[in-house]
C-alpha positions in Angstrom: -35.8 -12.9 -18.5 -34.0 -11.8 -21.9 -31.5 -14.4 -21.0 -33.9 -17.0 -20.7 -35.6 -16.1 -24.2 -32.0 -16.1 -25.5 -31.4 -19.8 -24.4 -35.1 -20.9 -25.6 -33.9 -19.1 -28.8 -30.4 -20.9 -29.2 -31.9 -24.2 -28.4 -34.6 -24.2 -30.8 -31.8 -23.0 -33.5 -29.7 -26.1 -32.4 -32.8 -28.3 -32.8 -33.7 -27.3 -36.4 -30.0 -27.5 -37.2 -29.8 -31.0 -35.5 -32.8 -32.2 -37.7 -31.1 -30.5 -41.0 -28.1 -32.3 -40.6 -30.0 -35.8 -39.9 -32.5 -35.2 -43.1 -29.0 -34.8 -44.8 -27.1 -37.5 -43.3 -29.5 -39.8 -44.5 -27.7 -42.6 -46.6 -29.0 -44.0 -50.0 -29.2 -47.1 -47.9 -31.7 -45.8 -45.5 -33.9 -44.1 -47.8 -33.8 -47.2 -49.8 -34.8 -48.9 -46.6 -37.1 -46.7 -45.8 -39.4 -46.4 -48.8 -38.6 -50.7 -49.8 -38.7 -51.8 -46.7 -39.3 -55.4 -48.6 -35.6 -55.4 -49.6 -34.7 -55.5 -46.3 -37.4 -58.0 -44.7 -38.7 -60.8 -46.5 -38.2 -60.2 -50.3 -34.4 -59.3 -49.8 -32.0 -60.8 -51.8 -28.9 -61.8 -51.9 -27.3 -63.0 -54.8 -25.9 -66.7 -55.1 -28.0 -67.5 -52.0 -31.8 -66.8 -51.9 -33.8 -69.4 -53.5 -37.1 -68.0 -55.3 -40.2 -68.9 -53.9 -43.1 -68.8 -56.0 -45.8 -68.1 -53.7 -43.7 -64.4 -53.1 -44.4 -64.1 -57.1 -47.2 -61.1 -57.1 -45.5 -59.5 -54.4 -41.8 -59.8 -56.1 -43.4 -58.1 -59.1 -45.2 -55.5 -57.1 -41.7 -54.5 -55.4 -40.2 -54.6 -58.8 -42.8 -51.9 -60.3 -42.2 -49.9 -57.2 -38.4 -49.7 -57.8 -39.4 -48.9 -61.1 -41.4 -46.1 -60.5 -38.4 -44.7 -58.2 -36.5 -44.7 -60.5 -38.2 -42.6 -63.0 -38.8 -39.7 -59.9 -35.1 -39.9 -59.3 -34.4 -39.4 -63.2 -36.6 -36.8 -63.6 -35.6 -35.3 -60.5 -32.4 -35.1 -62.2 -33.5 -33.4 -65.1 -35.3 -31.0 -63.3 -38.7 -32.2 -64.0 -39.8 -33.5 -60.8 -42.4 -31.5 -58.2 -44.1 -32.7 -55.3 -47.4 -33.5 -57.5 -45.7 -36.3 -59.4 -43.7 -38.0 -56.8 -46.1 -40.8 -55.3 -42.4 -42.7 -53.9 -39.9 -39.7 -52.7 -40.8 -36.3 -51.3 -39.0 -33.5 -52.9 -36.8 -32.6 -50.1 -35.5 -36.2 -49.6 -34.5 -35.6 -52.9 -32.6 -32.7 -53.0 -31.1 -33.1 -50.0 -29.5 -36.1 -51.5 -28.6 -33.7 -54.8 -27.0 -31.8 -51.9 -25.1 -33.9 -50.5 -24.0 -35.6 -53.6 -25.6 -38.9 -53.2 -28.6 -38.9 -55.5 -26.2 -40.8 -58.3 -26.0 -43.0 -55.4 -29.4 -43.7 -54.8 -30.2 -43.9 -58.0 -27.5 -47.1 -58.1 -29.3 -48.4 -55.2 -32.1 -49.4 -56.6 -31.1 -50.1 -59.8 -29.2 -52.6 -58.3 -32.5 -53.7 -56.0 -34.4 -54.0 -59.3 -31.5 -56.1 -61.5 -31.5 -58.7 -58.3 -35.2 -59.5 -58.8 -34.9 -59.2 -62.2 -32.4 -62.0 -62.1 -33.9 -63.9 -59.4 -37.5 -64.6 -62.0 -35.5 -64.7 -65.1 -34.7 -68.2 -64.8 -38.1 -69.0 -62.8 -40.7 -67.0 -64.5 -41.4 -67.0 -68.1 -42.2 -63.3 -68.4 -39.8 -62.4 -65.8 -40.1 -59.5 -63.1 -42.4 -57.9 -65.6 -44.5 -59.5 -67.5 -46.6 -56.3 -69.1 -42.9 -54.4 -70.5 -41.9 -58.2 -71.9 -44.9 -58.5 -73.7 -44.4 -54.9 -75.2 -40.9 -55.6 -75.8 -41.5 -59.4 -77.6 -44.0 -57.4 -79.5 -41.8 -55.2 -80.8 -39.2 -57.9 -81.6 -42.0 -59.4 -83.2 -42.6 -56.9 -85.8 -39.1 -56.0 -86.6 -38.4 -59.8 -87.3 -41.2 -60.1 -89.7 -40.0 -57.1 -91.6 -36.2 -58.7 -91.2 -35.3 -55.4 -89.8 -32.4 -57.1 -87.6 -31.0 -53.6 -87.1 -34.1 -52.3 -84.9 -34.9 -55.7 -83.5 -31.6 -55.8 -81.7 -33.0 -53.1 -79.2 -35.8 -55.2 -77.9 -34.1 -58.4 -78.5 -30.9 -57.2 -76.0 -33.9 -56.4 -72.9 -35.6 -59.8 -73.7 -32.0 -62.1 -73.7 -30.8 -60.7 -70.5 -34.0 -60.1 -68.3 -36.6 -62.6 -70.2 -34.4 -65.5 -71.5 -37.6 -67.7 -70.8 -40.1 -65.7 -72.9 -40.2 -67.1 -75.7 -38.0 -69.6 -78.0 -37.9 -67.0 -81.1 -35.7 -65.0 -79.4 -33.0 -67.5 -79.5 -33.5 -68.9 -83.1 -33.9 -65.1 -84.7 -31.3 -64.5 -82.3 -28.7 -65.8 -84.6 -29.8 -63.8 -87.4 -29.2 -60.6 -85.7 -25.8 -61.3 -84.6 -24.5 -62.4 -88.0 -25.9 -58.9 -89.0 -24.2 -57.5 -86.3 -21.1 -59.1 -87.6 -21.3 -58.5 -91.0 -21.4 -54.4 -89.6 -17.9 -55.1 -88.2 -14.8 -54.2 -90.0 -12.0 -56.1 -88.2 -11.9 -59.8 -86.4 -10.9 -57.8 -83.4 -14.6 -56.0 -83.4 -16.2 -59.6 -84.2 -15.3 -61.6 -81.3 -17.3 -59.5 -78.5 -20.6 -60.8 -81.3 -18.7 -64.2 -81.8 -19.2 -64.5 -77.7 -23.1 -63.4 -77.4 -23.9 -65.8 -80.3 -22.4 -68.7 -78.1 -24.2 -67.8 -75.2 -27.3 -67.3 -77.5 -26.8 -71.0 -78.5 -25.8 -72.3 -74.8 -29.2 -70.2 -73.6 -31.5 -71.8 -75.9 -30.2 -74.8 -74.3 -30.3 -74.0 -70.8 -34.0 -72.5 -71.2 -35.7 -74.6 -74.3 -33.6 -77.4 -76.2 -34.7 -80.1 -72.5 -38.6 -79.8 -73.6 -38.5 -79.4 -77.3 -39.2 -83.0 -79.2 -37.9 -81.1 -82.5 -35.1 -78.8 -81.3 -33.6 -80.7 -78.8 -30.2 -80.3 -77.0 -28.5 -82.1 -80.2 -30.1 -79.8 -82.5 -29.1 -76.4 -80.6 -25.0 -78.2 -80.3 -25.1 -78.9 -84.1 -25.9 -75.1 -85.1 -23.1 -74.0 -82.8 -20.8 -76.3 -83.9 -21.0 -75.1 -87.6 -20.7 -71.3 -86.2 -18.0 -72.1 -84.1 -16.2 -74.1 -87.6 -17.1 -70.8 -89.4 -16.0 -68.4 -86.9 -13.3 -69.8 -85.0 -11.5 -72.3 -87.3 -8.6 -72.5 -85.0 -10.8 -74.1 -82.2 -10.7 -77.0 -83.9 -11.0 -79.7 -80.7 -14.0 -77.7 -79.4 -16.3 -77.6 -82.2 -15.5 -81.3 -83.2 -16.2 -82.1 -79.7 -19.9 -80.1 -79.7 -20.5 -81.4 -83.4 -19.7 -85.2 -82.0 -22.1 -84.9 -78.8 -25.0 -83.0 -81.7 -24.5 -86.4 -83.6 -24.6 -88.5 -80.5 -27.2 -87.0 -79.2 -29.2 -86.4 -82.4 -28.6 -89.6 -84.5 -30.7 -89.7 -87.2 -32.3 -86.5 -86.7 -29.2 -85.0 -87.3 -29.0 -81.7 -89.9 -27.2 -83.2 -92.9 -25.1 -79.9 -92.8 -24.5 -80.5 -89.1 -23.1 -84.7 -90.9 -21.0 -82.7 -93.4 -19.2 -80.4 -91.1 -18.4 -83.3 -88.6 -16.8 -84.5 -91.1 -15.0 -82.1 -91.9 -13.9 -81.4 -88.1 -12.7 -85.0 -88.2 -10.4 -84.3 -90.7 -9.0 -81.3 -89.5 -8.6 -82.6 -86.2 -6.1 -85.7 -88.0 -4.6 -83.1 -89.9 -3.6 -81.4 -87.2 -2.6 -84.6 -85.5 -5.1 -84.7 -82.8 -6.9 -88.1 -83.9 -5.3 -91.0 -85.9 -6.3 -92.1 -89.5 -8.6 -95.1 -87.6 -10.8 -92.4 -86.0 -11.3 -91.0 -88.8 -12.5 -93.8 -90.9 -15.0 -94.8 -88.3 -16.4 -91.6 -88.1 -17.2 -91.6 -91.3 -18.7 -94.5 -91.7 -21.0 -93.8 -88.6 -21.7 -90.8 -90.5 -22.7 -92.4 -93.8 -25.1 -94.8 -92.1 -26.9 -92.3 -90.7 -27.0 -90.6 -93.9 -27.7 -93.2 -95.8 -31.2 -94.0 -93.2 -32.2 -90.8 -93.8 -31.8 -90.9 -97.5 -34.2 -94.6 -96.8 -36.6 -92.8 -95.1 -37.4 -90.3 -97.4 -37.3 -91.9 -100.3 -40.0 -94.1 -98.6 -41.9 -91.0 -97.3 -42.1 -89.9 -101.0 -42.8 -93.2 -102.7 -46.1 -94.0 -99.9 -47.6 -90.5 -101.5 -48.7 -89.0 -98.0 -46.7 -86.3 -98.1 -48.5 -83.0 -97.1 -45.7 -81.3 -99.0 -43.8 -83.3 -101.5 -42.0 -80.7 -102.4 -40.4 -79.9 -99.6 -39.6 -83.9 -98.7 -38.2 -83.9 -102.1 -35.9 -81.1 -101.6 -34.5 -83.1 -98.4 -33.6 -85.8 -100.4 -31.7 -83.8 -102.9 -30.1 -82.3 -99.5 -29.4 -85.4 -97.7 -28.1 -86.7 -101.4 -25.6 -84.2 -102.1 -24.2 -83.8 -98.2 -23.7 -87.9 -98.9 -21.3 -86.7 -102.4 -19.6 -84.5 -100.0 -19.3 -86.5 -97.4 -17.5 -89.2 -99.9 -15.6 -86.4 -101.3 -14.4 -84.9 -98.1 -13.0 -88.9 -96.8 -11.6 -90.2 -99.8 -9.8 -87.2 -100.7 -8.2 -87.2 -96.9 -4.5 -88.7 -96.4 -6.4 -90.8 -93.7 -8.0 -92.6 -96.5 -5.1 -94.6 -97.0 -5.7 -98.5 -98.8 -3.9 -100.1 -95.2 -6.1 -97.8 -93.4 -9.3 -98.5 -95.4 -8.7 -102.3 -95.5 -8.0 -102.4 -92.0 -11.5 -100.7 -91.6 -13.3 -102.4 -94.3 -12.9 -105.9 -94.4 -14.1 -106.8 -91.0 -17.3 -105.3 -91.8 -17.1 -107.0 -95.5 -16.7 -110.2 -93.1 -19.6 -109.6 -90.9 -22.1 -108.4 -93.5 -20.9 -109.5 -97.5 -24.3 -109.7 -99.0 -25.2 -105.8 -97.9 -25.3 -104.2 -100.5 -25.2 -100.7 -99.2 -21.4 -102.1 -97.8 -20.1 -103.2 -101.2 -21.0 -99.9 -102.7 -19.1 -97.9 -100.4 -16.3 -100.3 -99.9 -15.8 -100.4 -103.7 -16.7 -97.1 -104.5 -13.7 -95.9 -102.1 -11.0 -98.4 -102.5 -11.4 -97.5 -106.2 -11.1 -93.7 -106.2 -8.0 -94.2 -103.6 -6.4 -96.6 -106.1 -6.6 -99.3 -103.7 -7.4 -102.1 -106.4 -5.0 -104.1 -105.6 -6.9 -105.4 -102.5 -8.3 -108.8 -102.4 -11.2 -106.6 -100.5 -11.6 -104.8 -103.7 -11.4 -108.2 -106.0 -14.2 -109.9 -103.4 -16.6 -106.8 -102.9 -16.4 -106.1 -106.7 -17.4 -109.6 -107.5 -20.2 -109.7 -104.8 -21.7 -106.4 -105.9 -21.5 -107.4 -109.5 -23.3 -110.2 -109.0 -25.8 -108.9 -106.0 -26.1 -106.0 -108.1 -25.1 -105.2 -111.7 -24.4 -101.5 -112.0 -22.3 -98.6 -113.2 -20.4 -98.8 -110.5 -20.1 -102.5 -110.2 -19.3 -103.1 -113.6 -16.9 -100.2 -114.3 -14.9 -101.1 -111.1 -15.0 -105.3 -112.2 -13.9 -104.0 -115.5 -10.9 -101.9 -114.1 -9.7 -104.7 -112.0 -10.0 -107.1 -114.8 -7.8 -104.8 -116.6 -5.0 -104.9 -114.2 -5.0 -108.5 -114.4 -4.6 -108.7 -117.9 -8.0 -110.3 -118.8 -9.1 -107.2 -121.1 -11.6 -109.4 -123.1 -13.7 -109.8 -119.5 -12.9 -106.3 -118.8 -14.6 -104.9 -122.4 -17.8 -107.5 -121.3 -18.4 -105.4 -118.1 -17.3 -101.8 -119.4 -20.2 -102.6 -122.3 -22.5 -103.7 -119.7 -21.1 -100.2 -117.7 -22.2 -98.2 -120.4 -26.0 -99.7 -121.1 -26.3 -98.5 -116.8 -24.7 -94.8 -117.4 -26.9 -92.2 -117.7 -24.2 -89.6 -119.1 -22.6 -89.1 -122.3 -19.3 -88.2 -120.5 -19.2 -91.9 -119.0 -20.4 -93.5 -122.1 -17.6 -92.0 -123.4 -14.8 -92.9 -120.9 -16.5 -96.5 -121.0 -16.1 -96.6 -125.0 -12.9 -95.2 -124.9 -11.4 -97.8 -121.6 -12.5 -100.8 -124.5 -11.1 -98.8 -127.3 -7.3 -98.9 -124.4 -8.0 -102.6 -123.8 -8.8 -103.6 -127.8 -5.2 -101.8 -128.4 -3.4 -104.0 -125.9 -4.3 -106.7 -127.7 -3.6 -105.0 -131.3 -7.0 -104.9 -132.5 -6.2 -101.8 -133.9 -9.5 -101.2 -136.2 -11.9 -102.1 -133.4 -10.1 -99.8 -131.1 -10.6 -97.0 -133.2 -14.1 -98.0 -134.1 -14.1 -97.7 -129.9 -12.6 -94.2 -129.9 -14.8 -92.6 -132.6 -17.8 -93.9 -130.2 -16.1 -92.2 -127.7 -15.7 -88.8 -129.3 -19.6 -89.2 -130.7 -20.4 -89.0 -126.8 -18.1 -86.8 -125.7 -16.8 -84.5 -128.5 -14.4 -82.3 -126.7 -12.3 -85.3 -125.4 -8.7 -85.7 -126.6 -7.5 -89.0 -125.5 -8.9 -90.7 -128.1 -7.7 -88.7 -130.8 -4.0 -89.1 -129.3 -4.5 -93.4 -129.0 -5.6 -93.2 -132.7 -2.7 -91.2 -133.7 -0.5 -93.3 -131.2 -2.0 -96.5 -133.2 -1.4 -95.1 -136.3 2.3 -94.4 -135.4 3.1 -97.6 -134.3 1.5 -99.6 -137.5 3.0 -96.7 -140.0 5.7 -99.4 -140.9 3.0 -102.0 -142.5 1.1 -99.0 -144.5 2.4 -99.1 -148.0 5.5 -100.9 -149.8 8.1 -97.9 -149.4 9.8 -95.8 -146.7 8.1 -92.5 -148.5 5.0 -94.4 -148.1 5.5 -95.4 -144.4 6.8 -91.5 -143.6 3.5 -90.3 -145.0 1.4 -91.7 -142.3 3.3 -89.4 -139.7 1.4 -86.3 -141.6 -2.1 -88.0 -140.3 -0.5 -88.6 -136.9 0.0 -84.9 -136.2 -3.4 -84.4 -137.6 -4.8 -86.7 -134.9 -2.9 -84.7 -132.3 -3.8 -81.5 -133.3 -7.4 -82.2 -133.5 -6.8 -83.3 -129.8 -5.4 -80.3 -128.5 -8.2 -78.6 -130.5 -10.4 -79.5 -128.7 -9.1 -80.2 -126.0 -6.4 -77.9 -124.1 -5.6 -79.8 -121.0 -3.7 -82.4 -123.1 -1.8 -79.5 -125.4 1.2 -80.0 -123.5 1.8 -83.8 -123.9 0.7 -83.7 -127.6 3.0 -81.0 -128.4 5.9 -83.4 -127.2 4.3 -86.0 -129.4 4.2 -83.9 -132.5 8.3 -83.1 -131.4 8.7 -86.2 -131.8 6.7 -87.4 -135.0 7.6 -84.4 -137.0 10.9 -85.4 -137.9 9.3 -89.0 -139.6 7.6 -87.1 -141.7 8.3 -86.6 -145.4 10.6 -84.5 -146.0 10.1 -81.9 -149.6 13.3 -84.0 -151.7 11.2 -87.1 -151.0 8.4 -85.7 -152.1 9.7 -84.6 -154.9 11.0 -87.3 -156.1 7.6 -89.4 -155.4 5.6 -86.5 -157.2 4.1 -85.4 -153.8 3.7 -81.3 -153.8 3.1 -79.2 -151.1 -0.8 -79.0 -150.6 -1.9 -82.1 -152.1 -4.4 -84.5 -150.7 -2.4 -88.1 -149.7 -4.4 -91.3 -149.7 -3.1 -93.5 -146.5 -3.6 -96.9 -147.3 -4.1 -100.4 -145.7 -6.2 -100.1 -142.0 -6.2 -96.6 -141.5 -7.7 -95.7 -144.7 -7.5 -92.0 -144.3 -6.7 -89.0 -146.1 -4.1 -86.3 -145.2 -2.4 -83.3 -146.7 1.5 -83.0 -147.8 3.3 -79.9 -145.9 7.1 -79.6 -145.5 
């Protein structure tokens, strides 16, 4: 009898130890099982493979909420804050057993990991994700922060709403940049900048991907343009791949194109020739695709402004100035390449001058270019100068017909157009370059007193400029010999000479080295105190220069 109490005995204690040891064999695997059975039946997942279905939506959330409430009993279990009157998911023993057996970490990985596969699997399907109530909190909280540019505290919410809720809401992707050129500007070394460089990519390629297909006004070739101009900024030495995204943003964008999106094309272009990637032809039809484009955006709002329907004129207005100056740059950035070469330019050109000679948008640019490269010399440049002039007359026209004129030798034609140059200029700097190119061409032909009627025009314009004073002095040099009846009288004009020049360099520096040369050379004609002497001359005393220079000077030895 005892022994048969003793058996009953030792096989109830076996029992209770066999159920111990099952309770804590239990794998985070089965208890996830166990309490989801979902992620096992007919919402399981697996990544790469299960295609969402959208009638599984309510129930994919649900799931997700339940995962979530797990793990906050498992995290609180952990901090020692969990009893059987809050957990609604786990019972307390399942839990520690787990902390027993060193598996809770485990667990807690488990679902996690059940959670961030529904996550991603609505991310790219739903617009508020796996769930929708903590993304409205969290793009409320973005919200604020952006209005208050507070880019620091936004980046919080931001990081949840780019990796789980990439569908939310397009804000996130154009305050997006914002926050990770702040982030940048925090970092001390390029090293610590490319990790930001990367999400700001992906920010661009996401706004893509999730927006830029259905927006009319931020389309695909909108969202390339702004991360090619990053990518220029932030990774100069990736030259082919942000020409390449800046070339499909143009393609794609056309006239809608950002003029700074035009201008940094541009720019790619040449640093892709300069880094002999592209040959000088590439890179004079890329600019002028880009200046037409420019140049119908320029049309159209010059036209939006003139019809007077503008709900903000203002703002129109300050496009124009933008789309203006971007053209300047553009001009600037092409003809002051080594691909803007007069073979080069011509070869580009005069097709197009063939195709289209009366348009007058064409002339303009083909003269405008071929005359800052010093590419004159073409018979392009003689025809398109001729057509414009006469299509129409112009600074620009008239100065450049003037110029080549010049060259040619026919200076009294070339003073006709530089006066009709200076009744089109609207600066006092060009008058006076016009006055002072007739004042050059009057001395060629030794009309010494009209020139320098020409060069005080010149200097009443532009008062700080010091080539005229130096062709004055230069005239005054070479006529010295028919001033007066004696040597003493000729050697006396050199005094007013040097007086021209050192006005020049007065007021103007940049020409103090070549007068200084001048005056080297001049001061040894001058008088010297034996000859003055002897023609009653003292140091100090005021000399009358006679015959077309008419002038006054003072003796010095």
């Amino acid at each position: 009898m005892i022994k048969m109490k003793s058996e009953k005995l030792a096989l109830a204690f076996s029992a209770l130890l066999l159920s111990g040891s099952m309770a804590m064999g239990q794998t985070p695997d089965d208890v996830v099982k166990a309490k989801f059975p979902e992620t096992a039946g007919e919402l399981a997942i697996v990544p790469g493979k299960t295609t969402y279905n959208k009638a599984l939506k309510a129930r994919y959330r649900e799931l997700y909420a339940q995962l979530n409430d797990g793990l906050d009993e498992v995290e609180k279990f952990k901090l020692g804050g969990a009893d059987s009157e809050i957990l609604t998911i786990f019972d307390l023993k399942t839990l520690k057993d787990m902390q027993k057996a060193g598996t809770i970490d485990e667990l807690e990985g488990k679902l996690k990991n059940e959670r961030h596969k529904i996550a991603e699997l609505m991310k790219d399907q739903e617009k508020f994700g796996a769930d929708s109530a903590f993304c409205v909190r969290q793009l409320s909280m973005f919200s604020e922060f952006i209005k208050q540019s507070n880019y620091k505290d936004a980046y919080n919410p931001w990081s949840v709403l780019i990796k789980d809720y990439p569908m939310c809401n397009a804000n996130i992707y154009q305050h997006g940049r914002n926050i990770i050129v702040y982030k940048l500007q925090q970092c001390k070394t390029g090293t610590e900048q490319q990790p930001w460089i990367d999400t700001l990519m992906m920010v661009y390629d996401n706004r893509i991907k999730y927006f830029a297909r259905t927006s009319k006004l931020y389309g695909e070739g909108y969202v390339l343009g702004r991360k090619g101009v990053d990518m220029a900024k932030y990774r100069p030495a990736m030259v082919d791949a942000y020409y390449e995204t800046l070339n499909k943003s143009v393609e794609l964008g056309k006239e809608k194109t950002e003029v700074a999106v035009i201008q940094t094309t541009m720019k790619a272009t040449i640093d892709m020739y300069n880094a002999e990637k592209i040959d000088a032809s590439v890179v004079v039809d890329q600019y002028l695709l880009l200046t037409d484009i420019l140049q119908k955006q320029r049309t159209d709002l010059t036209e939006r402004i003139a019809g007077g329907k503008e709900k903000d004129p203002a703002k129109t207005q300050k496009e124009l100035d933008n789309c203006n100056t971007v053209i300047t740059g553009v001009d600037q950035l092409f003809s002051n390449s080594t691909a803007a070469q007069c073979e080069t330019l011509n070869k580009a050109f005069e097709p197009r001058f063939k195709q289209n000679p009366e348009d007058v948008e064409l002339l303009r640019k083909i003269v405008n270019i071929l005359d800052r490269k010093g590419c004159t010399d073409l018979k392009l440049y003689e025809d398109a100068t001729i057509k414009l002039t006469a299509k129409e007359p112009s600074e620009l026209a008239c100065r450049s017909l003037g110029r080549m004129l010049d060259k040619k030798g026919r200076y009294d034609e070339a003073i006709d157009n530089y006066k009709k140059a200076i009744g089109f200029a609207t600066t006092d700097s060009m008058k006076a370059n016009y006055n002072y190119s007739i004042a050059v061409d009057l001395y060629k032909q030794k009309q010494y007193s009209s020139a320098r009627t020409y060069c005080n025009k010149a200097l009443e314009h532009k008062s700080n400029y010091g080539q005229p004073y130096i062709l004055i002095a230069t005239m005054y040099a070479q006529t010295a010999s028919s001033i007066g009846e004696s040597a003493f009288d000729h050697q006396q004009v050199f005094w007013l000479v040097i007086d021209k020049l050192n006005r020049a360099k007065a007021v103007d520096p940049s020409v103090t080295s070549d007068v200084n040369k001048l005056i080297g050379g001049y001061r040894s004609q001058c008088p010297n105190k034996e000859e003055a002497f002897m023609h009653s001359v003292t140091n100090g005393a005021t000399v009358t220069i006679g015959g077309w220079i008419g002038e006054s000077t003072t003796a010095r030895f």
